[in-house]
Structures are given as C-alpha cells and as structure tokens.
ZAPA-721075 format. One record per residue (C-alpha): residue in three letters; x, z, y. Coordinates in nm, 4 decimals. Layout:
N
<rec r="ALA" px="X" pz="Z" py="Y"/>
...
***
This chain:
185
<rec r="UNK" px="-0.0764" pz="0.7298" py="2.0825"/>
<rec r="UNK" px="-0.3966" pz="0.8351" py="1.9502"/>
<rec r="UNK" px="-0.4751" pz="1.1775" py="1.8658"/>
<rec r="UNK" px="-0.7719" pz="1.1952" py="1.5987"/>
<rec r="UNK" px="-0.8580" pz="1.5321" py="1.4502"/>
<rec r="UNK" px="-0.5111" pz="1.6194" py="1.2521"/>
<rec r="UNK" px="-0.3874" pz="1.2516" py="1.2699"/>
<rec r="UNK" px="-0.1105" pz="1.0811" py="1.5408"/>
<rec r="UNK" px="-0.2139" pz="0.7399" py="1.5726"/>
<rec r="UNK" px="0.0103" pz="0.5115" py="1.6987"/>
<rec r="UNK" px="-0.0900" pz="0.2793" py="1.9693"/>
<rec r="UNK" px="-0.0091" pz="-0.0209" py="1.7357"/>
<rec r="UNK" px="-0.2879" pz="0.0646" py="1.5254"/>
<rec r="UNK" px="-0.5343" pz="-0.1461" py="1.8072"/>
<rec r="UNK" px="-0.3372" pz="-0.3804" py="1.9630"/>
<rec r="UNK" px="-0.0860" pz="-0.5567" py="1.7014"/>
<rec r="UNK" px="-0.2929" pz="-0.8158" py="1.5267"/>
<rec r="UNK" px="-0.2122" pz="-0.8612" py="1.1075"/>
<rec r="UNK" px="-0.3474" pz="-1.0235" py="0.8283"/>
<rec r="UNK" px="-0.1390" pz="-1.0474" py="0.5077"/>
<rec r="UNK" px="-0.0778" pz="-1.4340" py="0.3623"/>
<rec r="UNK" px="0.0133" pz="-1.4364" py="0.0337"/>
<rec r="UNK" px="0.0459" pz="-1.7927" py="0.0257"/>
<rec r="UNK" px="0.3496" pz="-1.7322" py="0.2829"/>
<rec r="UNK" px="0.5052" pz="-1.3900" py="0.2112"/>
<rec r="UNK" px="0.4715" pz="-1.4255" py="-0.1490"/>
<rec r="UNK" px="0.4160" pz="-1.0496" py="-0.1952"/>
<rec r="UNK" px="0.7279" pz="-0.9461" py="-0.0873"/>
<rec r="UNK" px="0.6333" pz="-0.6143" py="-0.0085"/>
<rec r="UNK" px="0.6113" pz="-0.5572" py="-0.3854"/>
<rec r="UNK" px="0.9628" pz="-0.6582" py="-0.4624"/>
<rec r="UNK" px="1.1327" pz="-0.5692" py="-0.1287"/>
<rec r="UNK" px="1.2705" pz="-0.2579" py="-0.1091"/>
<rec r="UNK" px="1.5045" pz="0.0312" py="-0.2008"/>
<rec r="UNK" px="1.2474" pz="0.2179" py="-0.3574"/>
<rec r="UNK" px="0.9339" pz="0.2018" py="-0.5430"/>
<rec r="UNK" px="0.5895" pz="0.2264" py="-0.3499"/>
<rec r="UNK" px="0.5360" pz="0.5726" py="-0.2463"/>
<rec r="UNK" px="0.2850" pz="0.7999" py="-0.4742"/>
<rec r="UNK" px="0.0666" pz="1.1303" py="-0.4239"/>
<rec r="UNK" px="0.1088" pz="1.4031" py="-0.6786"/>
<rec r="UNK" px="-0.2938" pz="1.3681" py="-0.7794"/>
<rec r="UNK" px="-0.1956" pz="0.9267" py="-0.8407"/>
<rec r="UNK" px="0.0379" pz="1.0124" py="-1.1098"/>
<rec r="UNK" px="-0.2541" pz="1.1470" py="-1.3731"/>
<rec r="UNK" px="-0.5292" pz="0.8184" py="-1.3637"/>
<rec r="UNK" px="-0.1807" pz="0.5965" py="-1.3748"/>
<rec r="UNK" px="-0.0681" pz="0.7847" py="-1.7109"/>
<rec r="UNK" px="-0.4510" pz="0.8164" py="-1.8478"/>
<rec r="UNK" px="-0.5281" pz="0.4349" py="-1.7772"/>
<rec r="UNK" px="-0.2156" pz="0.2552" py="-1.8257"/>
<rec r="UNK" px="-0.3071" pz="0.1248" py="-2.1651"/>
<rec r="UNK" px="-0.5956" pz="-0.0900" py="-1.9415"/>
<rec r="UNK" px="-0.3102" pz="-0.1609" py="-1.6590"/>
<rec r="UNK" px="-0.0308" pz="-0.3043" py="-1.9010"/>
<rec r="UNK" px="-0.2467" pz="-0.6486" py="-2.0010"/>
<rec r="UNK" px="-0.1443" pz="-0.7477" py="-1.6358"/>
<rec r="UNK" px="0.2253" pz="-0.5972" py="-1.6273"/>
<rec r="UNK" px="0.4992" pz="-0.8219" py="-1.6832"/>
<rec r="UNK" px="0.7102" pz="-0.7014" py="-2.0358"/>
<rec r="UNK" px="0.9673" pz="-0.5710" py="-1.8074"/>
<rec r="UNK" px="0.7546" pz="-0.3706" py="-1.6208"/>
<rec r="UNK" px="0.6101" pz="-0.2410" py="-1.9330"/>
<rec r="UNK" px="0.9633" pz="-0.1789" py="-2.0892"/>
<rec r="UNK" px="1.0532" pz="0.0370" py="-1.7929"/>
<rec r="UNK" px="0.7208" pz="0.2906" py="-1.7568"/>
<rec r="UNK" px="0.7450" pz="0.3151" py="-2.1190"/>
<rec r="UNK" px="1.0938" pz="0.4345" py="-2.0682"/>
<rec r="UNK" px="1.1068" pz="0.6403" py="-1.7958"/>
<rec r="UNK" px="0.7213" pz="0.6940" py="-1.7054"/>
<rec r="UNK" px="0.4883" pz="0.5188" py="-1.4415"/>
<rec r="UNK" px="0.6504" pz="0.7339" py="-1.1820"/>
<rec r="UNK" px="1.0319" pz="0.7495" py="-0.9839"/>
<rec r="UNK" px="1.1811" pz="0.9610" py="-0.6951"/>
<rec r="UNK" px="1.3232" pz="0.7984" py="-0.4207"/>
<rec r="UNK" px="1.6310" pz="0.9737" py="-0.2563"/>
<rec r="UNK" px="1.4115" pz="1.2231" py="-0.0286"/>
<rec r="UNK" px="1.2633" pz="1.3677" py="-0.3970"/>
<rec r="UNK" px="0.9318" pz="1.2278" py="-0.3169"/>
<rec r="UNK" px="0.6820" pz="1.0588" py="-0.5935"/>
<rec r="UNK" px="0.7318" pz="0.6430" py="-0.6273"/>
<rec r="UNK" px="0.6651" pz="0.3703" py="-0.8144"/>
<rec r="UNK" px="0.9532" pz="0.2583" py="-1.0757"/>
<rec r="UNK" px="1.1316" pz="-0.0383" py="-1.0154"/>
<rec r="UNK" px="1.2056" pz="-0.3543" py="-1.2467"/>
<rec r="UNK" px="1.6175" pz="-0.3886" py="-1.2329"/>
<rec r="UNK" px="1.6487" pz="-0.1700" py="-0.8802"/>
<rec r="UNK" px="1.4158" pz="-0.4580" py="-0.7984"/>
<rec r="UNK" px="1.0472" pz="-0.4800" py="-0.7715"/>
<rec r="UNK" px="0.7548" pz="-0.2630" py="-0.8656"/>
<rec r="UNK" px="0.6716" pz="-0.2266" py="-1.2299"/>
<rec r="UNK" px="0.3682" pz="-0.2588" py="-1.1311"/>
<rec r="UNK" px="0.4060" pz="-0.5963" py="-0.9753"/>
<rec r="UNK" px="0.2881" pz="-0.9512" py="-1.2115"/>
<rec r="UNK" px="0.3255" pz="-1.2499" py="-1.0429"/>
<rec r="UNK" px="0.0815" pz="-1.5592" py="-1.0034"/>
<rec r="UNK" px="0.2418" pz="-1.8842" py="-0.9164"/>
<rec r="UNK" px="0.5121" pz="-1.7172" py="-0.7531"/>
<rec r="UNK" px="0.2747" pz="-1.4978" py="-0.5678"/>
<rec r="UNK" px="0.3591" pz="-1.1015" py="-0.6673"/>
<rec r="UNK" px="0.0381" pz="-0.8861" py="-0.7413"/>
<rec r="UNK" px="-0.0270" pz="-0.5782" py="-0.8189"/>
<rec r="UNK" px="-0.1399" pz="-0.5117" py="-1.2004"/>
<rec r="UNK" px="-0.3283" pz="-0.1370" py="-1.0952"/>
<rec r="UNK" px="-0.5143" pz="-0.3815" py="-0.8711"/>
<rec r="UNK" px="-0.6235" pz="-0.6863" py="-1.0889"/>
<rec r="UNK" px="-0.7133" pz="-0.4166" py="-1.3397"/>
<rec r="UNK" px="-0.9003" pz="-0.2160" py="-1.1223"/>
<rec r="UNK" px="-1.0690" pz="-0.5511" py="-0.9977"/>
<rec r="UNK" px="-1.1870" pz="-0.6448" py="-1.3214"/>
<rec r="UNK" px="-1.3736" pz="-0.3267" py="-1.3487"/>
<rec r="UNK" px="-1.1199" pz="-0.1522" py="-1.6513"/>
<rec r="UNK" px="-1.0157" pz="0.1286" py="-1.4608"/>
<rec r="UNK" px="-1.1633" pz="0.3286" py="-1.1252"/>
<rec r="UNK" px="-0.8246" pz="0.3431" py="-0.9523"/>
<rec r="UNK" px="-0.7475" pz="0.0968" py="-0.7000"/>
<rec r="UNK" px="-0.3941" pz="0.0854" py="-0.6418"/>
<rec r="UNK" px="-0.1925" pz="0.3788" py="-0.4546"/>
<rec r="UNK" px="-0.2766" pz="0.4544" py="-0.1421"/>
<rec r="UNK" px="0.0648" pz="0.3703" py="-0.0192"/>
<rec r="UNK" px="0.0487" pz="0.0244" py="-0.1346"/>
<rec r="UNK" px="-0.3349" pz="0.0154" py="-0.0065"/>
<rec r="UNK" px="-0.2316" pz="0.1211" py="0.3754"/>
<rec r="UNK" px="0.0832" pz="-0.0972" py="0.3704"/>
<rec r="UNK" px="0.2332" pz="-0.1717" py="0.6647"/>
<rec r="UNK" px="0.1358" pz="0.1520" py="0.7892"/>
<rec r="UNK" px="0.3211" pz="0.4301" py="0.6778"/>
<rec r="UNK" px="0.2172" pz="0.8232" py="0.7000"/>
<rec r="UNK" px="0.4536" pz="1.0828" py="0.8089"/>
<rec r="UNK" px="0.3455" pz="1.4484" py="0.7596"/>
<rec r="UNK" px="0.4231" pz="1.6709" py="1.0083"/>
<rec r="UNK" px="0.3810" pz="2.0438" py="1.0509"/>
<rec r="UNK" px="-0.0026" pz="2.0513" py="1.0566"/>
<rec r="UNK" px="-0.0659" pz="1.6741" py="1.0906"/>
<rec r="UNK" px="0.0126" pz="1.3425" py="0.9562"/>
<rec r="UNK" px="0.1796" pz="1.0684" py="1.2186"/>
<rec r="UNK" px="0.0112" pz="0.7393" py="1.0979"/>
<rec r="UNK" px="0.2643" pz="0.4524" py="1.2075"/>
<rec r="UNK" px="0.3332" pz="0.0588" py="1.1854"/>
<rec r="UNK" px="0.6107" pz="-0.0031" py="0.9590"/>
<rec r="UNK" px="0.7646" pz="-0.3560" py="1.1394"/>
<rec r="UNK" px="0.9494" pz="-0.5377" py="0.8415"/>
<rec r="UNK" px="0.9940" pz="-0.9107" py="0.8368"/>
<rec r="UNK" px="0.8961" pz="-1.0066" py="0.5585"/>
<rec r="UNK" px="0.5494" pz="-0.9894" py="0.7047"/>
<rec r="UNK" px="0.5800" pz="-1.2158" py="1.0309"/>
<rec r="UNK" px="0.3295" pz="-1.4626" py="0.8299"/>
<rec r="UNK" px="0.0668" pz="-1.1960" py="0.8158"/>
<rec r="UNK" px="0.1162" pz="-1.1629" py="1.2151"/>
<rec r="UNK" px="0.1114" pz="-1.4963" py="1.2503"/>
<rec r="UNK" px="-0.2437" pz="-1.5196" py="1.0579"/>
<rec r="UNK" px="-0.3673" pz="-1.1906" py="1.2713"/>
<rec r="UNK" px="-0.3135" pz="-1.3632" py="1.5730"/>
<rec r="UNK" px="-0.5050" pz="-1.6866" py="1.4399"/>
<rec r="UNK" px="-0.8260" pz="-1.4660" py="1.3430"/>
<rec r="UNK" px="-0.7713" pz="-1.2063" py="1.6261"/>
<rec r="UNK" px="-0.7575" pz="-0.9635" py="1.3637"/>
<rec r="UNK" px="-0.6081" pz="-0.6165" py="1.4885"/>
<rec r="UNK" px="-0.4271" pz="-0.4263" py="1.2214"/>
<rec r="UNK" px="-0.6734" pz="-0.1015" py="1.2261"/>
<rec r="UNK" px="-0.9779" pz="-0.3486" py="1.1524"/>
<rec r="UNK" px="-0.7608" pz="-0.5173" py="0.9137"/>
<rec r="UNK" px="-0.7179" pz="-0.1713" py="0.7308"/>
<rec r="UNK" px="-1.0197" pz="-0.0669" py="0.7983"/>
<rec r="UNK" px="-1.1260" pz="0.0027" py="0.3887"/>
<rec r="UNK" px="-0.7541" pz="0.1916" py="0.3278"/>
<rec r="UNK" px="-0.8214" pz="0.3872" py="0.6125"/>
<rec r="UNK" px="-1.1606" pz="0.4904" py="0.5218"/>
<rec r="UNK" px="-1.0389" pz="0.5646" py="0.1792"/>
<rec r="UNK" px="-0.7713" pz="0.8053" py="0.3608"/>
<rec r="UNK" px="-0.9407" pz="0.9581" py="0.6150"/>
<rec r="UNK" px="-1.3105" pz="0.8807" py="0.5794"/>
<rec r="UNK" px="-1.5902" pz="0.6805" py="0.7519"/>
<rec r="UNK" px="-1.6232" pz="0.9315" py="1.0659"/>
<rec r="UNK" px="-1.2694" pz="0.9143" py="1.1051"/>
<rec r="UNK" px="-1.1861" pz="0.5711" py="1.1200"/>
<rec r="UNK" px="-1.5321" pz="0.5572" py="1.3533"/>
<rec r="UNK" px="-1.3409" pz="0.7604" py="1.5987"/>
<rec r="UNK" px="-1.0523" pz="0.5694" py="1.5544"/>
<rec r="UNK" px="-1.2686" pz="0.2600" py="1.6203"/>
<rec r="UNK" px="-1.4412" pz="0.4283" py="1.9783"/>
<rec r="UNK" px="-1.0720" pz="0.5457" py="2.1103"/>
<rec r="UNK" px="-0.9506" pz="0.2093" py="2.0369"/>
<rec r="UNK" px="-1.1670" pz="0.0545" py="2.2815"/>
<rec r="UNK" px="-1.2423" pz="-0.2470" py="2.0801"/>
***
C-alpha cells in the first residue's frame, strides 16, 4: 500500500498493467452491473443544466428514463448513481457498432458541454472508498475487463499511468507526481 497525503493506495495501482479494448470488452462496464455508475452530489447539477446537449447521443430509452425519474438513482447503500435502462445499462450509455459509449462523453468531446463524464466512470476500474479521514483508492478486478489486461501487458502499460488524467482530475498534478516517485517507475 501506498500512503499519499489523505489517500491509501493500493499496491495494484503500479504493478497490474491495463488498457481498456473496446473492440474486445464492448463497453461492458457500462451495461454490467447492479447499479448505475456511482455520482458526487456536485455531478448531479451540470448533468440536469446540460442534458438538453447530452440527449442527441442518448439512446430513446435512455432518454425516456431521465425524463422520468431524473439523470440520477440510489443504489442500495443510498448513495448518488447513474439510472439504469431496464435494471440494465446506464442511461447514459449509446452504442456504436455494438461498442457501448458514454453520451456525457461524446458530448463533452464535441465541445457542447464542459463536463466530462463522472468521475466514477472516468477512474473505472479503480474504485474509492472513504474512510474516516481518508479515501482507500483500490483496483476493482471484474472480468469483463481481462481484454484490457491483456492489452496492458502488450504496451507495458501499468494501470496508474493508464489513469494518469482521472487521477489528476481527482487528486491533482502534485499528487499523482507523488504517486508516480513512490511507485518507483
């Protein structure tokens, strides 16, 4: 484990190599699932302000349900989550040739809103844990994403490096810099 100011990094951070491949898992991670994608309170306001931009690249079911019930769920802990599509997957998630993506994302992409995607979905596999004072950042093994080990290995990609921009976007730049020096690599 690493310890980094208010953060307990696990050790799998630096030494399990992972690259997603969409061309293998499909995007599973969007329809997998008992729940919807974990949210923050402060991701619930741009989704509701911007969603007219986001639902061009939403399926009609998707759109169906956030109209119905709103563009956020609990899961059975109480906490914030995505809705799903038919106990299914994200309404959020559009597919491409099969291929699930995420609509925030291709909207954010083509420049019509300045959210990317939650940060849950953004740091997936990892998942954060808060604890009394700090937050336990750990490796969520599911698999559905052996092909994005698979590819890892291939470009000796670890899975810190990997995440490198969701990181920074969670913890900032001198954070994931002392990640980077504690990880020896």
């Amino acid at each position: 484990m690493i310890i980094i100011d208010k953060t307990l990094v696990s050790d799998e951070l630096k030494e399990v190599c992972f690259c997603c491949d969409l061309e293998k898992c499909k995007g599973a991670c969007c329809v997998e699932g008992d729940a919807g994608a974990p949210l923050e309170e402060e991701e619930i306001s741009p989704l509701e302000d911007d969603l007219h931009l986001i639902e061009p690249y939403m399926t009609e079911e998707g759109i169906r349900v956030v109209r119905e019930s709103g563009v956020f769920d609990y899961d059975e802990h109480g906490h914030f989550v995505t809705p799903l599509v038919n106990d299914r997957e994200c309404a959020f998630a559009n597919f491409d040739n099969g291929i699930a993506y995420c609509a925030i994302e291709k909207a954010y992409e083509e420049k019509k809103i300045g959210f990317r995607k939650p940060l849950s979905c953004h740091l997936y596999p990892l998942r954060i844990s808060k604890l009394i004072g700090h937050d336990a950042v750990n490796y969520h093994k599911w698999d559905i994403c052996k092909p994005a080990l698979e590819k890892g290995r291939q470009l000796h990609l670890r899975l810190g490096d990997f995440l490198k921009e969701a990181l920074i976007r969670k913890y900032g730049p001198e954070w994931f810099d002392k990640f980077k020096s504690l990880s020896n690599h």
